[in-house]
N, C-alpha and C positions, 0 to 999 in steps of 0.2 A: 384390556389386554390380559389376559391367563397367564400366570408362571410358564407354561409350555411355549408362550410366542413369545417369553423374552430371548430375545439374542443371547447368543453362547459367550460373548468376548467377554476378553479378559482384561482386567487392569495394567494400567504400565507400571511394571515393579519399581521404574527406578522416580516415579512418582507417589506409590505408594508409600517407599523409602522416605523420599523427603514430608508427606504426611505425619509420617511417624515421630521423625525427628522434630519435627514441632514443637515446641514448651507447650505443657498443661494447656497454660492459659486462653491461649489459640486455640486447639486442639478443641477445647470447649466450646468454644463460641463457632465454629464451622457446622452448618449444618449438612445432612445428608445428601441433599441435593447439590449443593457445595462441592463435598468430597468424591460424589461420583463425576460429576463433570469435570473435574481435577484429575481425578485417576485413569479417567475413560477417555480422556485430550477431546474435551469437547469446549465448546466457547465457554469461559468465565465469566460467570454472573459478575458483575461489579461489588457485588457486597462483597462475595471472596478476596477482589483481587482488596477494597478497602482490607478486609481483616488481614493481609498477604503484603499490603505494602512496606514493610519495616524488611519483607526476605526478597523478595522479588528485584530483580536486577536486568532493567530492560537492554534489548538490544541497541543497538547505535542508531539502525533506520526506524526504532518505534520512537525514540528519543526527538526525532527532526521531524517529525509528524505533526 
């Protein structure tokens, strides 16, 4: 795929937001591929959601799963 065929979308700001706010320490260990399926609301790889689970707050029906 060519820069020219990648699709035009854009991030969700208020994911990009909560990236940000991250401590360092996190922040360092997320890789690229990580933080664009994070930003982009695409399925999370498990290793994210592992480095994400101390912030991450499920819902009630993922909880009863």
């Amino acid at each position: 795929m060519t820069p020219n065929e990648i699709p035009k979308e854009k991030p969700n700001p208020e994911r990009v937001a909560v990236l940000r706010s991250l401590p360092l320490e996190v922040k360092e260990k997320i890789t690229g591929e990580e933080a664009a399926a994070f930003m982009y609301c695409r399925p999370l790889p498990d290793s994210l959601l592992e480095k994400l689970k101390e912030y991450i707050v499920l819902d009630e029906k993922d909880q009863q799963a």
